[in-house]
C-alpha positions as CSV (number, residue, x, y, z in Angstrom):
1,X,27.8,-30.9,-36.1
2,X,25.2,-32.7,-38.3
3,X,21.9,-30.8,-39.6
4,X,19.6,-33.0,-37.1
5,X,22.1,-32.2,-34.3
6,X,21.8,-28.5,-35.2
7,X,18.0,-28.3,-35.4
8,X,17.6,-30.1,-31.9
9,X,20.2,-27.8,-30.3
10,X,18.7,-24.9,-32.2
11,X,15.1,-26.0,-30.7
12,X,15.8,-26.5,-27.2
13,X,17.8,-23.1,-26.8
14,X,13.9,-21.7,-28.7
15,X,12.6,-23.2,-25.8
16,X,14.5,-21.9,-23.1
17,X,14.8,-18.7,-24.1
18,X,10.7,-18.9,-24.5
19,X,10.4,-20.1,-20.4
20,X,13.2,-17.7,-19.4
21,X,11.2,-14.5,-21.0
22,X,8.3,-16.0,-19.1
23,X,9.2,-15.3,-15.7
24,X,8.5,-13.0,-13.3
25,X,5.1,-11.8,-15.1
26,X,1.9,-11.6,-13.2
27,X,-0.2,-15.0,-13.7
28,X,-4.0,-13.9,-15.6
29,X,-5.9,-14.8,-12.3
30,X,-3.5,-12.3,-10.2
31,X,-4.9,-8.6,-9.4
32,X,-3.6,-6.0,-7.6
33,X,-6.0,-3.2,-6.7
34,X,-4.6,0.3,-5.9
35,X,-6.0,2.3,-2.8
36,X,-5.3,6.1,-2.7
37,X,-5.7,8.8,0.3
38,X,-5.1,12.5,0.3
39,X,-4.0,13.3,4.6
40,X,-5.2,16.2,5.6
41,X,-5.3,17.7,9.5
42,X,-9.4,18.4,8.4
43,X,-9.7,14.5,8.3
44,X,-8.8,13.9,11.8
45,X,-11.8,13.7,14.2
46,X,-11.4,15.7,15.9
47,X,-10.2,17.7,13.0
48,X,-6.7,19.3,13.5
49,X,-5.4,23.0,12.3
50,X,-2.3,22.1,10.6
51,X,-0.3,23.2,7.0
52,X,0.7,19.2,6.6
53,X,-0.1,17.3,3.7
54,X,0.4,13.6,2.9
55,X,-0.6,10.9,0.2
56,X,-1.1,7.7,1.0
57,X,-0.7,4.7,-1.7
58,X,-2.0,0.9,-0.8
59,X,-1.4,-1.7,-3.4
60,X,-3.4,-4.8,-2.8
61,X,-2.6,-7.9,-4.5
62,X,-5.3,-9.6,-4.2
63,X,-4.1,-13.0,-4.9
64,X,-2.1,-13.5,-1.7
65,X,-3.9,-10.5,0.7
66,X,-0.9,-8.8,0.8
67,X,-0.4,-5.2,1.0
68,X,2.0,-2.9,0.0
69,X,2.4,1.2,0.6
70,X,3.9,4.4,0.3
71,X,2.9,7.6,1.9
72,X,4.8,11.1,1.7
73,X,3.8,14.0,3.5
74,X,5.2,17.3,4.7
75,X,4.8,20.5,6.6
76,X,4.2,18.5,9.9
77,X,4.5,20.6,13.1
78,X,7.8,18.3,13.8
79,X,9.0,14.8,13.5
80,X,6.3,11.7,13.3
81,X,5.9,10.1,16.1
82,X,4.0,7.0,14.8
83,X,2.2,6.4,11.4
84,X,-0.1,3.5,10.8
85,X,-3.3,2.2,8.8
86,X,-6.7,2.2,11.6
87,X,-9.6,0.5,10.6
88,X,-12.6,-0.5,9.7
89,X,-14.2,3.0,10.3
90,X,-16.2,5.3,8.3
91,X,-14.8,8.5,7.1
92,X,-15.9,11.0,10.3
93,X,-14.7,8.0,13.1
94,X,-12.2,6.2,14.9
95,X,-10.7,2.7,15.0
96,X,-7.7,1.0,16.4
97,X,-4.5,0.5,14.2
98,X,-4.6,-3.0,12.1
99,X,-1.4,-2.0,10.3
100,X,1.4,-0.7,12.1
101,X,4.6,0.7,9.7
102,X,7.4,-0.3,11.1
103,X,11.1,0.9,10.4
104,X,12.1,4.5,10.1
105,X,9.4,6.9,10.1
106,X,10.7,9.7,7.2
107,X,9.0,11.6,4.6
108,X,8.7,8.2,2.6
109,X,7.3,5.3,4.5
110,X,7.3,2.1,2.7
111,X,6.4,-1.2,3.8
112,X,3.9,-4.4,3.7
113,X,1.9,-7.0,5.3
114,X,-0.2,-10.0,4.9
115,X,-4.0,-9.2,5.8
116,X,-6.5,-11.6,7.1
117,X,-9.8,-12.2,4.2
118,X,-11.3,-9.9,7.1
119,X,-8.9,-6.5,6.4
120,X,-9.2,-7.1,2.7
121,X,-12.8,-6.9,3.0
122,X,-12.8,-3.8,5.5
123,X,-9.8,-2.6,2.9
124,X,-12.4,-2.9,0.1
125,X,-15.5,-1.4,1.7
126,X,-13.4,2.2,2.2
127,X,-13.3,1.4,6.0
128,X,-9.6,2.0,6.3
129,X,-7.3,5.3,6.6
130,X,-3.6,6.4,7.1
131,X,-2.6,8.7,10.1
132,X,0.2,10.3,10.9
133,X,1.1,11.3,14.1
134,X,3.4,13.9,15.9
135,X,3.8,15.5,19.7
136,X,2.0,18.1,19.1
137,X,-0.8,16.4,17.8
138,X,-0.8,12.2,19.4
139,X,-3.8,11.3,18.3
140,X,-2.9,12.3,14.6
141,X,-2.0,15.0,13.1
142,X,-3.3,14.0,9.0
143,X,-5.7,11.5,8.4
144,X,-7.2,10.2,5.3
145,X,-9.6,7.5,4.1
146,X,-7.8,4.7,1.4
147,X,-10.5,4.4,-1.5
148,X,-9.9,2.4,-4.4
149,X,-8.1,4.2,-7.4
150,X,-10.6,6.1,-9.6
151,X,-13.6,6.1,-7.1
């Protein structure tokens, strides 16, 4: 192999490797905004006597209004019987659910959806909140209100 053949060679594998490191990192106009909620059975309206405790994490990317969560929780009075996002609502009120999770309902729910420029902005204002539900307690047994990270 000749020195020019070398140098070309040696250029375009540069190159590649360059556009291969590349991938899969965020673009500089994409943003994902993290949403946080402590469940507690005081946060239900009405509120609800219970030991169970949840957290509820909402990751927004903002580019493509797509959501993205996690919630744990434990000490509920028995299996859940649903679990979903309600909104828009103030803390201290009701709403119906705009984000149903779907799949298995276990002491780590997971899941996303695409939101409508509507729910992001309901999202954004704090007019959101996790519940949890079980028999003993249908219309929820924890509750809390998403709020941006750090707020």
């Amino acid at each position: 192999m000749n020195r020019h053949t070398f140098l070309r060679a040696a250029c375009a594998a540069g190159a590649l490797s360059l556009a291969v490191a590349g991938c899969g990192q965020l673009r500089p106009s994409q943003r994902v905004d993290i949403y946080e909620a402590t469940l507690t059975g005081a946060e239900e309206v009405p509120a609800v006597a219970t030991p169970a405790r949840g957290m509820a994490e909402v990751h927004l990317d903002t580019m493509r209004n797509l959501v993205t969560w996690k919630v744990t929780f434990s000490g509920l009075s028995g299996p859940p019987t649903g679990a979903h996002i309600h909104g828009p609502a103030a803390a201290g009120q009701n709403a119906p659910v705009v984000v149903p999770f779907t799949g298995p309902l276990g002491l780590d729910i997971r899941g996303q959806a695409s939101l409508t420029p509507q729910q992001v902005a309901d999202l954004a204002a704090g007019r959101w909140y996790v519940n949890i539900h079980s028999a003993a307690h249908p219309a929820g047994e924890i509750r809390g209100q998403l709020r941006l990270r750090g707020r």
